[in-house]
N, C-alpha and C positions, 0 to 999 in steps of 0.2 A: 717801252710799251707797257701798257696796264690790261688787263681783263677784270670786267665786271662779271659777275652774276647776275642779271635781270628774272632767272625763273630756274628753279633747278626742279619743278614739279613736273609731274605725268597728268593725263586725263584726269586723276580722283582731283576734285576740287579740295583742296588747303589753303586755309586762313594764313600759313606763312608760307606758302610755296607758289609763287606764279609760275605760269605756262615756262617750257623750257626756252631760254634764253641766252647767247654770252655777248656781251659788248667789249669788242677791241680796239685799242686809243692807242693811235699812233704822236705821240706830241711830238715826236721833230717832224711829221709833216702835218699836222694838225688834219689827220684823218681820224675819223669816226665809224666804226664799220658795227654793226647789228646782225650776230648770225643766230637765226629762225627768231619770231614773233609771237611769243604765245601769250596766254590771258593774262592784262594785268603790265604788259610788259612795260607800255607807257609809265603806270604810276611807279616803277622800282627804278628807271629813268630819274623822272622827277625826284624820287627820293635822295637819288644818287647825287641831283646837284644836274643833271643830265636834261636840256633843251631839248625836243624832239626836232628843232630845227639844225642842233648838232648835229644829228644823222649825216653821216656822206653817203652811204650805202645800205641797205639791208639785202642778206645771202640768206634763200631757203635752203635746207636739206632735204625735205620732200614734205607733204602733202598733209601728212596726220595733220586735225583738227588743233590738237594743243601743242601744234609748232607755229602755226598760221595765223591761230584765230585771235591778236594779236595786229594784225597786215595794217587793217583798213582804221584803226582808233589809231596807228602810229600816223599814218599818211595823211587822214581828215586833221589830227589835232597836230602835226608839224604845218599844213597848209592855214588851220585857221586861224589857228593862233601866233603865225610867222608875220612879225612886224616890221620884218627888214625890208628896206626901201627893193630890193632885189631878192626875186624867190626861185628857185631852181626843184622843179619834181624830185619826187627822192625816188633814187635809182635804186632799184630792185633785179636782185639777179637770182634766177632757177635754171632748173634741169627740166628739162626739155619732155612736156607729156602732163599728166595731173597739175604739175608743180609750177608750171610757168603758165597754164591755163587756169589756176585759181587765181594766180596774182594779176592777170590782163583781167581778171573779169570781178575782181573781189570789190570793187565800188561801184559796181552795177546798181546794188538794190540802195544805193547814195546818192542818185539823181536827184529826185527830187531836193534832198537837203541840200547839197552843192550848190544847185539851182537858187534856193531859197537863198541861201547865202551871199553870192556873188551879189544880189542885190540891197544889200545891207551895206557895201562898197567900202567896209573896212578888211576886208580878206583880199588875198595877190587874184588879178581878175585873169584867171585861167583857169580852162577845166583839166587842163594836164598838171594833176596833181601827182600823178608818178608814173614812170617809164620804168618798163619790164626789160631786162637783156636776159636773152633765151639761150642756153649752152645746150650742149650734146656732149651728154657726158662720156668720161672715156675711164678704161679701165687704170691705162697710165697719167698721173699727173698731167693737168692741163691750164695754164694762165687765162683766169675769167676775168680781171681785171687788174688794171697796172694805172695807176696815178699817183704822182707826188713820189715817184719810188717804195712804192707799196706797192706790193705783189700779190693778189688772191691767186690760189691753187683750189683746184677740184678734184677730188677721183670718186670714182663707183664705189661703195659699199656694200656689206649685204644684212639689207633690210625687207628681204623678200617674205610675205609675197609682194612686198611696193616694190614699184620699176621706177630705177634712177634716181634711189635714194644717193644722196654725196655727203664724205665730208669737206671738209675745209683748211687750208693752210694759210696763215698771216706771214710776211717776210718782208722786213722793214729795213732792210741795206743794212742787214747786223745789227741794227737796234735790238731785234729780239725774235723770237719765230713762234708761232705759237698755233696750234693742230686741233682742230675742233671737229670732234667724230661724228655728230650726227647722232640718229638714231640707229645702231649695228650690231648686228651679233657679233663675238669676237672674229676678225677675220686681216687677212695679211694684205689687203689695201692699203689697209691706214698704214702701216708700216713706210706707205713708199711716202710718207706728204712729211714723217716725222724725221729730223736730222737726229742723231745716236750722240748723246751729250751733250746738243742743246737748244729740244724742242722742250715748251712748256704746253704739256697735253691735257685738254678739258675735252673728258671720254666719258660716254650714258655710263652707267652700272648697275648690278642688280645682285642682292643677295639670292642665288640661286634657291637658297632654304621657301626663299617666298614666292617659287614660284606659282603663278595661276591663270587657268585663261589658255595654259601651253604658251605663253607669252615667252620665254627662255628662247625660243626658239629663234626668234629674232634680238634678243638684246644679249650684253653684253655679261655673264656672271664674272664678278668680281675681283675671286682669287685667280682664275685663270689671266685676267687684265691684267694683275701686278705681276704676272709671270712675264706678260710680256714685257710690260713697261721695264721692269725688269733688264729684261735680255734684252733692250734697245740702250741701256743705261738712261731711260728721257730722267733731267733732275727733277722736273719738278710737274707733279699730276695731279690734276684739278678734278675730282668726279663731281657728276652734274646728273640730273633725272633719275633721281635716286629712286629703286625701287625696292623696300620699302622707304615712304619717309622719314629720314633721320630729325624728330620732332625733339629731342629731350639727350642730356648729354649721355645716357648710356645707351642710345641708339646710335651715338657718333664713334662711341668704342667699339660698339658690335660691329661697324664700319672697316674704324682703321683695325681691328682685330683681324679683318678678313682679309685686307690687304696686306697688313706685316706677314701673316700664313702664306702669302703666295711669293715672299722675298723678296718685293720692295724693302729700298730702306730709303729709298731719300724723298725730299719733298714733298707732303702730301697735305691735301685740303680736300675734308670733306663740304661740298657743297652746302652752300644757302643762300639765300636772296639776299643780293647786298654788298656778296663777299667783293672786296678789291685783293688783285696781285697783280705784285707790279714785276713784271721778267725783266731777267740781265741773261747774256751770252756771257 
């Protein structure tokens, strides 16, 4: 399995940080999965080498603007620029409440364009351009999706005050397993989606030094993360939605400096747009 970086930014807009993003690649099933959509996400895709007809799936975690805003340029530009003689909607999967009613209704204000299009008779002539699967999230691990022997997992998180924030677990028949947190403040959810030597975890972080906004309260401060990660022995951790952003290399020490304080020692990658790893078990 590979994970990409598509966006490791937050809300402030950055010239090199698109909307938060992780793309996961299953090559022995040739699955492609996109979990959250934020600004931007399409062209770090492209950049990648990345089709947006590649998409098998895209997984929200909830609702914020620069996890979504993202959705509707991935679905328009996989549908209209999709030349294969056969088109399939891209399947979208949320938690059930804000999160799965932004995505049933996020091409609304695209009618007309749709419309325009289909008569131009070189786009796939359908208006279902993407189908929503709705979950109900649960505190314990729950299977949102199984094809090709790929496994999605769900659990609750707390990203309160949002209801039915989740994160995410990939599980590809031992190819590799890999835990995508979501937006969360540090909390013993995730704990249950990660295996104990040998999950590969891409987890929010935030130097607590910067906090503002009272924002701390919901994400995740850093050296307390590598305590856990830590104590879970995961080998290898990917931080993503870095707050602040790490622009310049001594912003990436200030980084890994916070995380060696908290007892990590193994694997670590500070986020950026772009990055590829590739997991082994």
């Amino acid at each position: 399995m590979k994970v990409l970086l598509t966006g490791v930014g937050t809300p402030i807009p950055s010239a090199q940080c698109a909307g938060p993003g992780t793309c996961v690649f299953s090559e022995l099933a040739n699955v492609v999965l996109q979990f959250d959509v934020g600004r931007a996400t399409v062209m770090r895709l492209h950049a990648a080498g990345v089709c947006p007809s590649e998409i098998t799936a895209v997984f929200l975690t909830h609702p914020h603007h620069d996890h979504v805003s993202g959705l509707a340029d991935l679905a328009l530009t996989r549908w209209s620029v999709n030349y294969r003689k056969q088109f399939t909607p891209l399947q979208v999967y949320a938690p059930r409440g804000l999160c799965s009613l932004f995505a049933s209704t996020v091409l609304m204000p695209y009618v007309g364009d749709i419309v325009a299009r289909l008569h131009h008779g070189s786009v796939p002539q359908t208006h279902q351009i993407l189908q929503v699967h709705t979950f109900d999230p649960t505190n314990e691990p729950q299977i949102v999706y199984s094809e090709r022997g790929v496994r999605v997992y769900s659990v609750l998180v707390e990203h309160d005050p949002v209801e039915n924030a989740v994160g995410y677990s990939v599980d590809d028949n031992g190819e590799g397993h890999v835990v995508i947190s979501g937006d969360t403040r540090e909390c013993y959810a995730i704990e249950r989606l990660i295996r104990p030597g040998k999950s590969t975890v891409v987890h929010e972080a935030m130097l607590i030094s910067s906090e503002r906004n009272g924002i701390a309260d919901y994400h995740t401060d850093v050296t307390a993360l590598a305590r856990q990660m830590s104590r879970l022995h995961v080998p290898r951790l990917i931080l993503t939605h870095l707050i602040p952003e790490a622009s310049c290399d001594e912003h990436y020490e200030i980084w890994e400096e916070a995380v060696r304080n908290g007892g990590y020692e193994n694997e670590l990658f500070i986020g950026r747009d772009g990055l590829i790893v590739t997991t082994t078990e």
